[in-house]
N, C-alpha and C positions, 0 to 999 in steps of 0.2 A: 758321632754324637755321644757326649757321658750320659748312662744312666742312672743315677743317683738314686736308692734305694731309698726312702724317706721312713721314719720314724714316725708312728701312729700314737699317739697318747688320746685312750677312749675312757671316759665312764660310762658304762654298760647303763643303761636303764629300758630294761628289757620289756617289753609287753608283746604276748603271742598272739594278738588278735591281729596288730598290723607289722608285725617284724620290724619293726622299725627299733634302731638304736641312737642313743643323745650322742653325739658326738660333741668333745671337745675341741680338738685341732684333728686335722687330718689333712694330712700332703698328699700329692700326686705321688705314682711312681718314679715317673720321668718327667725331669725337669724340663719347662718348656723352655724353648729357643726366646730370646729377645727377638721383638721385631718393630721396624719404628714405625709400621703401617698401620699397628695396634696399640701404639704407644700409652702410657697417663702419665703424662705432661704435667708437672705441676710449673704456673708460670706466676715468680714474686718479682715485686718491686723490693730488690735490693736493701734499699733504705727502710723500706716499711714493713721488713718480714718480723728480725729479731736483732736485738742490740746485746752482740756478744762482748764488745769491748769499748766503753765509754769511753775510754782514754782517745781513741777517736773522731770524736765526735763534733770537733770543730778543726778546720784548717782552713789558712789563705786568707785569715778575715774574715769569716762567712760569718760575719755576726750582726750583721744588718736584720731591719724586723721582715719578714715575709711576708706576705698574705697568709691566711692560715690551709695550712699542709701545701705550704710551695715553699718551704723551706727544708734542709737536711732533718730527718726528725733521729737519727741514730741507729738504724740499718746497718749490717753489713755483713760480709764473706765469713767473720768468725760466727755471729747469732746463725747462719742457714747450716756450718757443719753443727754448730751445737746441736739442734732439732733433729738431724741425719744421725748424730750417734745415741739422743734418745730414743731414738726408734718412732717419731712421728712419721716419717714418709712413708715406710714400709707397715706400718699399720696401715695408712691410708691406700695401700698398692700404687704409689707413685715409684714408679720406673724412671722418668726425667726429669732432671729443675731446670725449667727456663729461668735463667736471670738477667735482668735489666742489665744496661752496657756497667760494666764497674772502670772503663779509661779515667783517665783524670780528666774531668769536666772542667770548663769555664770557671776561674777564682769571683767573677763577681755574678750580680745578679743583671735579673731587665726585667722588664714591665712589657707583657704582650699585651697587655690591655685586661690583663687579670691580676693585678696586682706584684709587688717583686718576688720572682721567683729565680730559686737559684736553679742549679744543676742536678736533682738530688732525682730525678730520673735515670740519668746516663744518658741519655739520645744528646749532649749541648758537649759533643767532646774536645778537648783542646791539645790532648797529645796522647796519641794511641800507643806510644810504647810502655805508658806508666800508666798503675794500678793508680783510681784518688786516695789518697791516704784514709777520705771520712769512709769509703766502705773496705778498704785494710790494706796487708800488703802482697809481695810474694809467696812472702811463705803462710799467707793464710790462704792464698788461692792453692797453693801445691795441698795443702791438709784438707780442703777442701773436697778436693777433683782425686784424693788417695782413698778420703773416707768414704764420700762416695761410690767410689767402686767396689772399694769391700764389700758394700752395703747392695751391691746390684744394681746403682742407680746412676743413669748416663748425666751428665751436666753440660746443657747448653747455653751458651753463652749468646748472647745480642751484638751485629754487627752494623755498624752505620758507616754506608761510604759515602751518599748521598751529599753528606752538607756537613760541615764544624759548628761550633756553638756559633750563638750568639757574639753580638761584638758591644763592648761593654769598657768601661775608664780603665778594666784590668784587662781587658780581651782584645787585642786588637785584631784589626780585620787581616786576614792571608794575604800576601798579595795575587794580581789581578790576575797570573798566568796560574794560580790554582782556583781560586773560586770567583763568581758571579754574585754581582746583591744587588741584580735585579733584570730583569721585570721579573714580578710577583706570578707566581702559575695560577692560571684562570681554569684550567683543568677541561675544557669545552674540546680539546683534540690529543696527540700525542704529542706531538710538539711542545705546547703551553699545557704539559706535564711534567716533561723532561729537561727541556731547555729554558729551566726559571728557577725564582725559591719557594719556597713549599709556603713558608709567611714572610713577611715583611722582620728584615733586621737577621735573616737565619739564612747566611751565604751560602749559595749551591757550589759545591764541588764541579770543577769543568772533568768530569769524568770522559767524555767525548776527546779531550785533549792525548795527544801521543804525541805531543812534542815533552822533547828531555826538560825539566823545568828546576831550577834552583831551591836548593830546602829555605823553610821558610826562616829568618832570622829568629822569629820566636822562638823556634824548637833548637836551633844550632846555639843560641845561648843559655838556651834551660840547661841544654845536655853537658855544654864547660859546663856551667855554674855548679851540674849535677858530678859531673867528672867521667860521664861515662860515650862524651862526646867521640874519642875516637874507637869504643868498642860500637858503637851504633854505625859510625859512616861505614866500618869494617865490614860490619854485616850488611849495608845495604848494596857495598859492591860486589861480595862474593853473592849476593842475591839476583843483580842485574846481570853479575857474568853468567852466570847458571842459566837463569830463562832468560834471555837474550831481547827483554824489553825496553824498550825505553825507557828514561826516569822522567814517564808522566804519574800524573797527581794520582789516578787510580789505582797502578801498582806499585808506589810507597806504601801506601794503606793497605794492601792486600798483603804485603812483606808483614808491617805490623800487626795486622789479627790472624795472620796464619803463623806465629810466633805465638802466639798462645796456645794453640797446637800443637807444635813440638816443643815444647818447653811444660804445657803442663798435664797433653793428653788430656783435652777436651774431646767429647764426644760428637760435636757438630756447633751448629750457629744455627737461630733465627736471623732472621736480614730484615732491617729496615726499611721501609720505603722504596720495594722494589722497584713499583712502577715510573718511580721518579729518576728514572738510573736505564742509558740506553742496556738490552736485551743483553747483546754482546758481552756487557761485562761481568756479568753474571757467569757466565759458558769459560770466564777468563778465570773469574774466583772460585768456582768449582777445580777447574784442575790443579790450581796452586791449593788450596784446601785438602782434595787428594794426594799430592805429591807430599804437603805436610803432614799429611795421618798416616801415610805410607811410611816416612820416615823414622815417625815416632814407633811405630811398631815397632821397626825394623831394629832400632838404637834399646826397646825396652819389651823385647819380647816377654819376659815374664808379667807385664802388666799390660796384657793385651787381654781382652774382656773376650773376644769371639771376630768371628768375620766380619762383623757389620761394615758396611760404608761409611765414610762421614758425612752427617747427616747435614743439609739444608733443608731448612722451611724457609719459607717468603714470605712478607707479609706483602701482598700484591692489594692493596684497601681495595674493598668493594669485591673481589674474586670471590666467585661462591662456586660452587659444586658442579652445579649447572650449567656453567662456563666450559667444563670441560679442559682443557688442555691451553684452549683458544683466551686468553682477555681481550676483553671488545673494549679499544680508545673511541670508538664513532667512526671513524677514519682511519683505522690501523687496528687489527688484530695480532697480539704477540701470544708467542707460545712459551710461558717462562718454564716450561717442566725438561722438555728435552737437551741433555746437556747443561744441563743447571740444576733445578730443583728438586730433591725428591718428593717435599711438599709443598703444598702452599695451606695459608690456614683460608680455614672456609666462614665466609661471612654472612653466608647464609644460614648457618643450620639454626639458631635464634629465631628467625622467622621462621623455619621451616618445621622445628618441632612447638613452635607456640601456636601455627596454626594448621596444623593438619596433625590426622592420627598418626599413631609412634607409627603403624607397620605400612603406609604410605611411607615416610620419612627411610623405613630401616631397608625395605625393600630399593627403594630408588635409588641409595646410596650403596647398599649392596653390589647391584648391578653395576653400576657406575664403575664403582672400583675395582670390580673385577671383570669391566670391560674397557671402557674408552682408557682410563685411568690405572691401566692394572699394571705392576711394578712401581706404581707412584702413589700419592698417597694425600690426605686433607688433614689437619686440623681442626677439629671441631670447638667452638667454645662459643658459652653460652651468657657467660662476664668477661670484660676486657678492662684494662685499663685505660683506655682512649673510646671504648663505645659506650656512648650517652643514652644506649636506648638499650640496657639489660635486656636480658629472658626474667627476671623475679628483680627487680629496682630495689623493691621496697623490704623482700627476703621473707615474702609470706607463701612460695611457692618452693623452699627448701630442698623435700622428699621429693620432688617432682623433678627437680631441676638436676638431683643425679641421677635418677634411674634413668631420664632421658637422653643426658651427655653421656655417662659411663656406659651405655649398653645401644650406644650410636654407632654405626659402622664407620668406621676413618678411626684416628688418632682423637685424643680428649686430652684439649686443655683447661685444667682446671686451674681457676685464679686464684690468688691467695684468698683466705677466707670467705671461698664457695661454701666448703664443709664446716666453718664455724657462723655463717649466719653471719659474718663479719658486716655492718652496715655499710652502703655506698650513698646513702643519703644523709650528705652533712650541712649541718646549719652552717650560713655565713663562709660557706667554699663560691669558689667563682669555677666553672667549667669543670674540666675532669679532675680536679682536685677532689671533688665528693668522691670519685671512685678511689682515693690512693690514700687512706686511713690507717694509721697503723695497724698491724694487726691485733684481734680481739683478742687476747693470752687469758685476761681474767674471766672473760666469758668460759674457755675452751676448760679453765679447770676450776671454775664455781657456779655456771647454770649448768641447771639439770636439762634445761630444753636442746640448748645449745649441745653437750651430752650426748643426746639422743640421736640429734641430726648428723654429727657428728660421727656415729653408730653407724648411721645408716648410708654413709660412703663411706666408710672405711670398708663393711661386706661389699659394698658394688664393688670400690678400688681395689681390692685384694684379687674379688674373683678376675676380674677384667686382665690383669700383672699377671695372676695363675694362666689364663688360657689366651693366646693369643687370635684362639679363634671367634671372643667376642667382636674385638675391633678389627681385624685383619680378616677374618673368616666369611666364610659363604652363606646369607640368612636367608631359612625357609621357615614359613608361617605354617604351623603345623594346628591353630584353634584362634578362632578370633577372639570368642567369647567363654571362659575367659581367656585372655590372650596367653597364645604359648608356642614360641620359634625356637629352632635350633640355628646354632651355628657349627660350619664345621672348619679346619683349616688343616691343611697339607706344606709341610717344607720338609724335603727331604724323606728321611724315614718315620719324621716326628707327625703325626696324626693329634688332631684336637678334636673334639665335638663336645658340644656341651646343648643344654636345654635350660632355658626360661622362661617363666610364668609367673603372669602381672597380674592381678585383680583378682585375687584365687579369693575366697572364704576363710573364714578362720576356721580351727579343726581339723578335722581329718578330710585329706583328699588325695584323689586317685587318679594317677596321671597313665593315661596309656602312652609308652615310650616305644612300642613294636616300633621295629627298624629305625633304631638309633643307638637303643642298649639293648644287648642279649641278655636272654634269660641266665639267672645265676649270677647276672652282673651285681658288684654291691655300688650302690649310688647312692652320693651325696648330696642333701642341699645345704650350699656353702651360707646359706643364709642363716637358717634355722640350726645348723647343726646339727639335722637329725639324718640318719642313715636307712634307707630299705634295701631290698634285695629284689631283682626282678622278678615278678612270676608269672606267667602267663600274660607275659609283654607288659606288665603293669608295677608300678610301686606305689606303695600308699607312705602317705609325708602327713604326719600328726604335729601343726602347729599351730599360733596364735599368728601367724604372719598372712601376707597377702603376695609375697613376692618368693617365688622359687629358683634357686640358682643349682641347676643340677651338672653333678661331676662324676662322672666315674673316677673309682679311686683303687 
């Protein structure tokens, strides 16, 4: 483990009655380990983050009118490094960016019964070896996935095996021996989950298939017309000679997004639509995903970040906490953690922190995770881009909505413009198009409110990135009233503990810390910036705040 000696920059502002000093910045000694069971996840929609390069911002025709926000709005891979080298994430302590798929989507549009929407999600994909032009290229993704790492920040990508786009006047449908388009999934058992299409017009991938199957004519004439047709067969035979599978439809696609692994050192995948996809092939993309990140180390050893795993989370819809290990079809219980997942994201904690108290909620997930669940890991999040039924809809629960995710035990994802008050309620949207808005930019640097809120996850996200024993760590309730837990965490030689306190008074106050911090200790609060020193098991913290975020330092 390095120990990294950190640089203290203090203004003194001394008062002897409580020893306490203002702190400016102040670091750890030792730098904490990454760990992705404590993760902060920041997760954007691609197109709707930042518009780095206009040039852009139209291909293939996509110049039909859409529904409003179901069309490309000008996203992409150059606007999210821009932000990375402003220093937005790492103010906010995001450690990960989830990003929506960036394959090259479906050229035209469809009408689900919500008016014409193009592909400007990424889940409607039409060729997995190519980046779509409208969110960039290669080498935006390589500048990307480089800046980021300088920066400390993992980058996971979205994978869909499940189903191709839509079929459409530009999209024609696969043929039969790769996908299904139909019967529709009724979702009442496992079967009529797995063996159907998720909606109508959205062909299921026969993933179940291990017979050797012919590539599809759409893709073998893009790639002449591209010229890069016989470097791809190249690749996909010394892929099939190596793991000795068959050329079914599920491991083409696995070849294809485990090439964006070693090629550009990605730090893992979200998975789409686990449950829709049998168990198995999950336990199959795991090891080719391993044997890719194994590789990439191996070929760029000086750009290797730490030991981590490569990382999967699931979205397994409906999997909460609670569920444990188990998802319940009615008729079939699957285990997607072992041999597959390291997470899944948790669909619960929305309800579970909107109705019940924070240390019900932090205690049970506590445990949880560092029992049934331990070595594996949840996702918490409280906005999504597909859940129609928010934790704050309307974005008048703000301050609430991150003390609760960011100081939640498990992994936090937070959605794009969580911390900007970014609206999810839009006029004249049809379905989850209200949640997928551009993001607020002019908000984030001309309200003051906005500002604020803003303020006030950036100190969670920070602290939460510093100590990994907020989200990964072991929580003990140590004052109900006002409320006040520690956490502690253990990897290796590296020790975390840290202490916080919710509902405190403004002014001075006096937190008894016996058996957490030793006396002579000097402590932090990462919130207030104010410094004491232990005396007689106690420090006294002089601020205008209500939340304390305590650090040894």
């Amino acid at each position: 483990m390095k120990h990294i000696l950190a640089s203290i920059i203090v203004l003194f502002i001394l008062t002897s009655c409580n020893k306490t000093v203002k702190m400016e910045a102040v670091t750890s000694k030792e730098k904490a380990p990454f760990v992705w069971e404590g993760a902060n996840v920041y997760f954007l929609l691609t197109d709707r983050f930042n518009n780095g390069d206009t040039s852009n911002d139209v291909n293939f025709e996509r110049t039909e009118q859409a529904s409003k926000l179901r069309g490309f709005e000008g996203g992409d891979i150059t606007g999210v490094t821009q932000k990375i080298k402003d220093g937005y994430f790492t103010d906010l302590g995001i450690n990960a960016i989830w990003m929506t798929p960036i394959v090259e989507q479906i050229h035209g549009g469809t009408d689900e019964g919500t008016g014409l929407t193009y592909g400007y999600h990424g889940y409607w994909t039409r060729d997995w070896t190519a980046i779509d032009p409208n969110f960039g290229t290669k080498a935006d993704l390589h500048e990307l996935v480089e800046t980021a790492h300088k920066n400390g920040i993992r980058i996971l990508l979205d994978a869909v095996i499940n189903h191709t786009g839509p079929v459409t006047d530009k999209d024609p449908v696969w043929p039969e021996d790769w996908v299904r388009t139909g019967p529709q999934c009724s979702y009442d058992n496992y079967e009529h989950t797995v063996a159907c299409t998720l909606v109508k017009n959205l062909p299921d991938l026969k993933t179940e298939n291990n017979n050797s199957v012919d590539l599809p004519p759409l893709l073998t004439q893009k790639w002449k017309d591209e010229g890069r047709y016989d470097e791809e067969i190249a690749e996909l035979d010394a892929f099939f000679e190596r793991t000795g599978h068959p050329r079914a439809p599920r491991f083409y696609i696995m070849k294809w997004l485990t090439d964006y692994i070693t090629e550009y050192g990605i730090d893992g995948y979200r998975v789409d639509t686990v449950k829709h996809t049998e168990e198995y092939v999950w336990q199959e993309y795991k090891a080719e995903c391993d044997y890719a990140f194994a590789e990439y180390k191996k070929q760029n050893p000086e750009k290797v970040l730490d030991d981590n795993r490569f990382y999967l989370v699931g979205e397994v819809y409906n999997y909460g906490i609670s569920n444990g290990k188990a998802f319940d079809f009615g008729d079939r219980k699957v285990n997607y953690f072992d041999n597959a997942f390291e997470a899944l994201i948790n669909f619960e904690a929305k309800w579970n922190l909107g109705q019940r108290p924070m240390e019900q909620v932090f205690k049970r997930y506590s445990d949880v995770l560092n029992g049934d669940l331990k070595g594996y890991g949840v996702l918490n999040y409280l906005t999504s881009h597909d859940d129609g039924q928010p934790f704050d809809a309307n974005r008048k629960k703000c301050f609430e909505t991150a003390t609760k995710l960011l100081l939640c035990p498990g992994a936090s994802q937070v959605y794009y413009g969580d911390e900007l008050a970014r609206p999810l309620v839009i006029e004249n949207t049809v379905g989850d198009a209200t949640l997928r808005s551009f993001m607020n930019w002019n908000d984030y640097e001309n309200n003051t409110e906005t500002q604020s809120i803003l303020k006030h996850w950036q100190k969670l996200g920070r602290f939460r990135a510093n100590h990994p024993a907020v989200g990964a760590g072991v929580h003990n309730m140590i004052l109900e009233t006002p409320y006040l837990f520690t956490r502690s965490f253990e990897k290796g030689d590296f020790k975390d503990v840290v202490m916080v306190g919710l509902n405190y008074p403004e002014g001075e106050k006096t937190i008894d810390v016996s058996g957490v911090f030793s006396n002579g200790a000097k402590i932090r609060d990462a919130y207030s910036g104010v410094l004491s020193e232990v005396i007689n098991g106690e420090i006294s913290i002089k601020s205008s705040d209500s939340v304390l975020l305590l650090e040894q330092i």
